[in-house]
C-alpha positions, 0 to 999 in steps of 0.5 A: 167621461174622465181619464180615470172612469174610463181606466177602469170601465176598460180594464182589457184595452188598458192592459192590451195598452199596456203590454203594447208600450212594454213589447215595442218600447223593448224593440225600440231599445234594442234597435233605436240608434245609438250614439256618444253624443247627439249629431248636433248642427253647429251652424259652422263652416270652414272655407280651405284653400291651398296656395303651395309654397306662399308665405302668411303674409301673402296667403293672408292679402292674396286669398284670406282677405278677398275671401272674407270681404266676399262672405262678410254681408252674408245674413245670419253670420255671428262670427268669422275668424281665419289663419293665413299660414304657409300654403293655406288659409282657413277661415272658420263661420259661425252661424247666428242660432237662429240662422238658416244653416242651408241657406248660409251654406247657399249663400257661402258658396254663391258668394265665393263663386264671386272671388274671381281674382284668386291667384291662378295657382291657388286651389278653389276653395272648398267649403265644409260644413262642422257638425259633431260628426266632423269634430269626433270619430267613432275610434281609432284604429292604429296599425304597425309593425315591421313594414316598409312604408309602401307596404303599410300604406297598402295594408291602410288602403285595403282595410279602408276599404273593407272599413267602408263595407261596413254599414253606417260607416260615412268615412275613413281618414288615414294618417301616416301614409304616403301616396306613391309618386313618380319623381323626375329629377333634374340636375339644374347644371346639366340641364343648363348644359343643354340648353333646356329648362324644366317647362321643356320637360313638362311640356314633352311628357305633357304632349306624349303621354295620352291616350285619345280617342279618334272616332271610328273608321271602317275595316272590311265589313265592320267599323273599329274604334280608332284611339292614339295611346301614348301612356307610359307602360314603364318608367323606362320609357319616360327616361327614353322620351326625347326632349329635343334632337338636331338635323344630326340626329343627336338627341336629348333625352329625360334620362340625360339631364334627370333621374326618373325615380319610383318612390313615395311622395314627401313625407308630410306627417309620420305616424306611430304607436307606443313609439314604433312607426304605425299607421292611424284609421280615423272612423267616422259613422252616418247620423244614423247609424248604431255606434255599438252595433257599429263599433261590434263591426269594426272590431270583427274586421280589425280581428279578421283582417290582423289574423290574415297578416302575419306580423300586423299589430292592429289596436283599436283606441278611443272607442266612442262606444265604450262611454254609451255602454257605460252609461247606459250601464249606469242608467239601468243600474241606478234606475233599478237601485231607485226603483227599489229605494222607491219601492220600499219607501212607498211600502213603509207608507202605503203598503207594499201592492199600492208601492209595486203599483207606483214603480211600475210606472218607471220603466212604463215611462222609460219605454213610452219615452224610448218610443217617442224619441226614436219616432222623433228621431232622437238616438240614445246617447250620453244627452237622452240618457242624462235626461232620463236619469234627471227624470228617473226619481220625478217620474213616480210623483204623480202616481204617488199623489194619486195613489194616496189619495186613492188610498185615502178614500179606502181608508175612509170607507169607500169601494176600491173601483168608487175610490179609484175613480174619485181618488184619481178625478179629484186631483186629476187636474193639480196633477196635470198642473203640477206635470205642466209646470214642471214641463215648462220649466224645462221646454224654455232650455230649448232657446238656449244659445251658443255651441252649447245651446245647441247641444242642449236643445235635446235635453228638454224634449227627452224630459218632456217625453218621459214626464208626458208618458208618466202622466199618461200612465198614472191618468190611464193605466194606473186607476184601473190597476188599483181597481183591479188588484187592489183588495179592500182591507179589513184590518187597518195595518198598523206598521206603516199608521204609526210612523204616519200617526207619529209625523203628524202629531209633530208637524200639527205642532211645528205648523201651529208655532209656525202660524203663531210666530209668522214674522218669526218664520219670515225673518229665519229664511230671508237671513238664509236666502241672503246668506245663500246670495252672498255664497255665490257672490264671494264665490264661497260656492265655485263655478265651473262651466262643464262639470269636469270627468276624468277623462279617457284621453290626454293630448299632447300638442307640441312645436318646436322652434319654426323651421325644424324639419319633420325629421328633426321634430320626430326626434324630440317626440320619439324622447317625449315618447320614451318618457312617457312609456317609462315614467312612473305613472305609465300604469296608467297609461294603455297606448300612445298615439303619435303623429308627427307634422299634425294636429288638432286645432279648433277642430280641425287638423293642421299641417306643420313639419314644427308641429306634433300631437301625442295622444295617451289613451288611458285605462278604465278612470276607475282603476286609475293610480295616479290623477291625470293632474300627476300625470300632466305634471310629470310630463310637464315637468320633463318637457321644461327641461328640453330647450327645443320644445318652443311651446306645448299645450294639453287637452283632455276628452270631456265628451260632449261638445268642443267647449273651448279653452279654460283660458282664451283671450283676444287682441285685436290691432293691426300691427303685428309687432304690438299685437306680439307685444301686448301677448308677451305682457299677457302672457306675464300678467297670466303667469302671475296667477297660481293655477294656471298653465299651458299658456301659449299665443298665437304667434310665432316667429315663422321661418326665414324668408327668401324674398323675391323682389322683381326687376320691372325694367329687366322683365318688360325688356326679355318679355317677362312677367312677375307670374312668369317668374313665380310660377317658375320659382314654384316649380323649381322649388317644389315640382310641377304635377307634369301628368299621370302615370298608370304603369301596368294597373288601373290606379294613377300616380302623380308624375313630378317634375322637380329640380334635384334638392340641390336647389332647395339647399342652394340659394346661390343655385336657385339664383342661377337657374335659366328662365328663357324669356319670351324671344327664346333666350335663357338668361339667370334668374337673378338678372331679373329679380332680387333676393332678400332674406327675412323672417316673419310670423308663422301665422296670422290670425283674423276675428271679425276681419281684424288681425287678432292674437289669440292667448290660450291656456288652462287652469290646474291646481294650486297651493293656497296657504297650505291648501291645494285647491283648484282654480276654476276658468270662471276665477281666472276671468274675475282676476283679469276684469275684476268684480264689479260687485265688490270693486275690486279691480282686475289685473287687466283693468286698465288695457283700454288705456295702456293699449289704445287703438289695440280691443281685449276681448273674452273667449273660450270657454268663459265667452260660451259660458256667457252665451249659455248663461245669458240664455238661461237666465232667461229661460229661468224668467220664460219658465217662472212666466209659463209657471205663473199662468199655469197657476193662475189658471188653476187657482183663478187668482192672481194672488195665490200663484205668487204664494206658491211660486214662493218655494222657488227661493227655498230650493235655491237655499237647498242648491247653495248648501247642499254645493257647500257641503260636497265642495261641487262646483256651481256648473252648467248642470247646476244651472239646469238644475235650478232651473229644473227645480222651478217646476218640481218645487211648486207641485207640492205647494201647488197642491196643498194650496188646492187643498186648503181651498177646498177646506175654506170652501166648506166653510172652515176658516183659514187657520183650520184650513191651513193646518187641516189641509197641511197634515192632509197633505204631509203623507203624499208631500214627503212621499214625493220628495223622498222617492225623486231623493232616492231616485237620485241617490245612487249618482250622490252615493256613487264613486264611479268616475261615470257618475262625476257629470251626473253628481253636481245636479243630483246633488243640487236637485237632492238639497234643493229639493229637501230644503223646499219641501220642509219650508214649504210644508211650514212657510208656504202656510205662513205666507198664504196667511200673511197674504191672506190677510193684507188682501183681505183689509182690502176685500181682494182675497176669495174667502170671508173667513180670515183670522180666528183667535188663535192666530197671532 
């Protein structure tokens, strides 16, 4: 029994079906997990290590290069790349695609265990594993007001915990804060007097301030614990502890040679909001968890916890929630804007009950598809919804081609429940065929590499879910509806008859010259698919990797010249600030979000007291006054005019995955000062081409450097050793951690020993200070080591081991000849390499030989394009493969597969103009597009060829059976594509800054879509007649009857 004789022998289990899928498919909507993006694994890891007050240059030889030796056999690496700055290295892991995250992850940490020569003061490196969660929190949360800074830490502290209360809440980063300290601060003269050094301090309040157990000894009848407790209660006490005392009984205490302070530690960072000083919560939330129903949480708290302090301005920015919603928004919109677009398109053709019968399908399949993912675990999210739109004008196509064909056999005689059954079994299996082309056109996405891959992988599953339940619907659901509900008509209607009597009188003609003029045919779209080819080679059509949406967020990273104190980069950011909040365009902008000290670079945050980032948050991109292009400008413009602003870069929120930089280039070498050189000349050859901006290296010249070069001689006769003298230095400079310090409460504080900052703003102090060598003699420092100033690079850079200059920049609009246009990443890249195809040399061409010794190599967003381009060319050559022996199987030819597959072309024509004429851009979702189309082109074609083999199968010869079959066919061929059109026409149609990622594929399915129908309605049967008719000189074709009279 079929599919279809068993709908309508079960109509109550049908309906109980049915109405199954509606109640939990609404369940599963309200509480599926809902989300900005998918929680995407990137196969990434970074390694952190702290080393206090080193320069790059030993960061880079002591920790960074030991740690990559170590990591570099490890199986399954695609790239390593670090930076070895002040006090820190990072090295970031990229992972193969196909490698096993958790063993890498294994193996990183086995592998690091292994570095056993790190030097002793260095932290232990700590491992992180990068998923989209570590790249994006939920929101921001800034708080401010007129507080000190301790009180604005407690606020943080406290709403941080009442944040993590909150359900799904994975973490909580604060900004802005200070941790309080307790500050012993010596006088490096008056200690001297004494005779003492700091390691005396550290040592007397290291073996005072305890508390000990000592077992337990037995009073009386019972036994009571036994503890020593020496743990300071009062700073008081630790200005009282003496350091050392003579047989007199004179004593030296803490508060003789030190100030003890209750302070704040130094300030590394200083965060504000709209230029007034304010604290920033950076909300993070568990994979799986509802970001709506999160962030509805969150801002209750915020609510709550404002109203309960007087004087609190609480604001919430980046709420990651507000784009789900506005798609989701857009989603349900344009889906019911195509279900009434489809509705009334069937109803001109088919009547209004056979219409209501196919959109009913819509949101059948939506919920089944819902149900699907969240049993697979995939959340609702920009990538799931994006997938569902691109299905929203497909997923009626094959109730429509099996309602028209049921309505056929109505129309010829026979009784609806006999119609229903024979209607839906005749072409029960093209329609499967035609389904599972298209399924497979997609499912090879799935091997898609790169960051992007990665992030796309869930596209073709989503796809796949709601073109199965589609099917699934039409198949079983469908038949016993229209035999049901469906009356037999007893007067033909004649509205729709006529428009359909009318199309068919005319395609009868245009498909009889068609067949007499063939080479004719032919010849008209080859000149077309040639010229389509030439669009994209001369780049008539423009690429661009992400389609581009105007974006909520504009930032703003800032360095100042090296050596600027914190202090002194606040004020140049509190005047960037100024002007933003008073520049023309500040309609435009909601808020800004400044912290000093900090920013984001490669997805992680650095520290540096020259560096800064700005964040603008912007109102509704619909409301918006002025471009963000003008508001970059302006800013860009007041930024040039401020000598200490040493470079600045923007980024913009694109949503999804980190793409990359419009423009990053790499140069790796060995010497630094011709790696600098060869940046500086790039950096020329860059600024040469109109439309770009933002340009900036990776190196910088660090600040200046105190040299501390041992006496060998000197140390081996007093005892001493270069770890002794670096570990004394260090603590001199910055403070040794000596204990804790707990006061009255339960939370512990850091007690520093430090010289007084006389030290740090005194070379000549520093090189006084006493060290007491091994026999108990203080001797100056300078005694047994040298001091040298110089400076070096802020940072240095690895790829692949290898020291590297990276250059970054973006691309803007230009004037060209009066025209202002926008220059793409893709155009920058072919200006610097040149066109192979054309000859045409590049601006970079000869680097090999003017740099020998020196590799150029291609990032950013144009080494992810390539990535993901590589791999979807072939998946395009997978899903033709896959199509192919679909057909092949259906048609039991090798041959007539061929024929079908030949509209494939015809909706590349359809993609190249219909990007012509809306001036899109050919993207990654145009990619997808085309990609898409493979299997959607075919279906039609696919049938009809199905019919006109049946028709010659009867006997009736070819040029009967093309027509006949043809006009058979017209009615659910135009059916199906106008209603996937109409599908997609509210995204083409729309305005909405929503709608702008969406546009390029609407668009690119909408023309090729159109174009390939109307060719295959004409084309595709002068091609089964040409190849028909070759095969059959040679009696390799599958029927006798080829050519009558009235063929040419």
């Amino acid at each position: 029994m079929s599919l279809p004789e068993f709908s309508v022998k079960n109509p109550v289990l049908v309906n109980m079906i049915m109405i199954i899928v509606f109640l939990f498919g609404i369940y599963t909507v309200i509480n599926i997990p809902k989300e900005e993006m998918p929680a995407v694994d990137f196969g990434a890891f970074y390694i952190i290590t702290n080393y206090r007050g080193v320069s790059p240059q030993e960061i880079e030889q002591q920790i960074t290069k030991k740690i990559e030796d170590q990591i570099g056999n490890i199986e399954g690496i695609d790239y390593i790349s670090s930076t070895s700055r002040e006090g820190r290295s990072s090295i970031y892991i990229q992972m193969l695609p196909n490698a096993d995250i958790d063993k890498a992850w294994d193996d990183i940490n086995t592998a690091i265990q292994k570095v056993t020569d790190l030097p002793d003061d260095a932290s232990t490196p700590s491992v992180i594993r990068l998923n989209m969660k570590e790249v994006n929190s939920i929101c921001t949360i800034s708080m401010g007001g007129n507080f000190s800074g301790n009180t604005l830490r407690e606020l943080a502290d406290n709403f941080k915990d009442e944040l993590l209360d909150i359900p799904y809440i994975s973490k909580v980063e604060v900004s802005g804060t200070r941790d309080r300290q307790i500050w012993i601060d010596v006088d490096p003269a008056t200690i001297d007097a004494y005779g003492l050094t700091l390691n005396d301090i550290i040592s007397t309040i290291k073996s005072t301030n305890l508390n000990i157990p000592g077992g337990t000894v037995t009073y009386g009848k019972s036994e009571i614990i036994v503890r020593t407790t020496g743990e300071f209660t009062s700073l008081n006490q630790i200005s009282n502890l003496i350091i050392k005392s003579d047989k007199y009984g004179n004593a030296v205490r803490i508060g003789d040679v030190a100030e003890v302070k209750d302070t704040l530690e130094k300030r590394t960072t200083i965060g504000k909001l709209n230029g007034k000083p304010a604290v920033n919560l950076f909300v993070y939330k568990s994979a799986d968890g509802d970001i709506i129903k999160v962030m509805k949480d969150v801002r209750a708290k915020v609510t709550e916890f404002k109203s309960s302090v007087s004087g609190l301005d609480m604001q919430v920015r980046n709420d990651g929630s507000i784009n789900v919603k506005n798609n989701m928004r857009v989603l349900s919109t344009n889906a019911l804007i195509g279900i009434v677009f489809v509705f009334f398109t069937l109803w001109a053709f088919i009547g209004w009950r056979n219409a209501l019968f196919a959109t009913w399908g819509i949101p059948f399949s939506f919920l089944l598809a819902f149900i699907l993912m969240n049993f697979f675990n995939i959340t609702i999210n920009n990538l799931s919804l994006f997938a569902l739109i691109l299905v929203s004008g497909m997923i009626v196509d094959d109730a429509i081609i099996i309602l028209e064909n049921i309505h056929r056999h109505i129309e010829n005689g026979l009784q609806v429940r006999e119609a229903a059954v024979k209607g839906a079994k005749e072409i029960m299996w093209p329609v499967i065929a035609a389904v599972t082309t298209t399924i497979v056109a997609f499912i090879p996405m799935l091997m898609m590499q790169g960051r992007m891959g990665k992030f796309m992988k869930v596209f073709p599953i989503v796809v796949t879910f709601a073109l199965v339940a589609s099917l699934f619907e039409s198949l079983l659901i469908l038949p016993s509806h229209v035999a049901e509900l469906t009356k037999k008509p007893k007067t033909r209607e004649e509205k729709p008859h006529k428009l359909h009597d009318w199309l068919l009188e005319k395609y009868r003609k245009i498909i009889i010259f068609a067949l007499g003029h063939r080479w004719i045919i032919i010849g008209i779209v080859t000149v077309a698919l040639i010229l389509s080819g030439m669009a994209i080679m001369f780049r008539v059509v423009k690429f661009e990797f992400f389609p581009r949406r105007t974006p909520k967020t504009i930032t703003l990273t800032v360095h100042t010249p090296s050596g600027y104190s914190l202090e002194e980069t606040d004020k140049i950011v509190s005047n960037i600030e100024n002007y933003i909040l008073n520049m023309k365009e500040k309609g435009d902008i909601e808020a800004v979000v400044s912290t000093v000290g900090r920013y984001r670079e490669k997805h992680r945050w650095k520290t540096s007291s020259s560096g800064a980032e700005i964040r603008m948050d912007l109102i509704d991109p619909d409301k918006l006054t002025h471009s963000v292009e003008d508001i970059r400008n302006s800013i860009r413009k007041y930024l040039s005019s401020i000598p200490d602003v040493y470079t600045y870069s923007f980024k913009t929120g694109r949503g999804g995955p980190p793409p990359g930089n419009d423009i990053e280039l790499r140069i790796m070498g060995d010497n630094l000062n011709k790696l600098k050189e060869i940046g500086d000349y790039i950096i020329d050859t860059l600024e040469k081409i109109p439309g770009t901006t933002d340009l900036e290296t990776s190196f910088s010249t660090g600040e200046k450097e105190l040299n501390i070069i041992p006496k060998y001689d000197n140390l081996a006769i007093n005892g001493l050793t270069v770890q002794d003298v670096a570990y004394f230095i260090n603590s001199a400079s910055y403070g040794t951690i000596a204990s804790k310090y707990r006061g009255e409460g339960l939370t512990e504080y850091d007690i520093i020993v430090k010289n007084d900052d006389s030290v740090t703003d005194n070379i000549e102090i520093l090189k006084n200070l006493k060290i007491r060598s091994k026999n108990g003699l203080l001797i100056p420092l300078k005694d047994v080591v040298d001091f040298t100033i110089s400076r070096g690079y802020s940072e240095i850079d690895h790829y692949n081991k290898k020291r590297v200059l990276t250059i970054t920049g973006n691309t803007t609009y230009y004037n060209d000849k009066g025209k202002v246009v926008k220059r793409t990443p893709d155009e920058v890249t072919q200006i610097l390499k040149g066109n192979k195809l054309t000859g045409e040399k590049g601006l970079l061409s000869d680097f090999t030989r003017r740099f020998p010794g020196y590799r150029l190599e291609y990032g950013g967003s144009a080494e992810e394009q390539q990535k993901t381009y590589n791999s979807l060319y072939f998946a395009l050559i997978i899903a033709l493969f896959l199509v192919y022996t679909i057909l092949g199987t259906q048609f039991k030819s090798y041959v007539q597969p061929i024929i079908v597959m030949t509209t494939i072309p015809f909706a590349f024509i359809g993609v190249v103009f219909g990007l012509f004429v809306t001036r899109l851009p050919f993207s990654l979702n145009t990619m997808v597009a085309v990609v898409a189309l493979i299997g959607i082109v075919v279906n039609d074609s696919l049938v009809l060829v199905d019919f006109v083999n049946r028709e010659r199968e009867q006997g009736i010869d070819r040029w009967n059976s093309l027509i006949n079959a043809g006009m058979i066919r017209l009615r659910p061929i135009i059916l199906t594509t106008v209603t996937t059109i109409a599908g997609f026409m509210p995204f083409i149609l729309s305005t909405s800054s929503a709608a702008t990622f969406w546009k390029p594929m609407a668009v690119a399915i909408a023309f090729g879509l159109t174009i390939s129908t109307a060719l295959t309605l004409i084309v595709i049967p002068v091609i089964y007649s040409l190849v028909d008719s070759f095969f059959g000189k040679f009696h390799l074709t599958r029927f006798d009857r080829h050519i009558t009279f009235n063929e040419a």
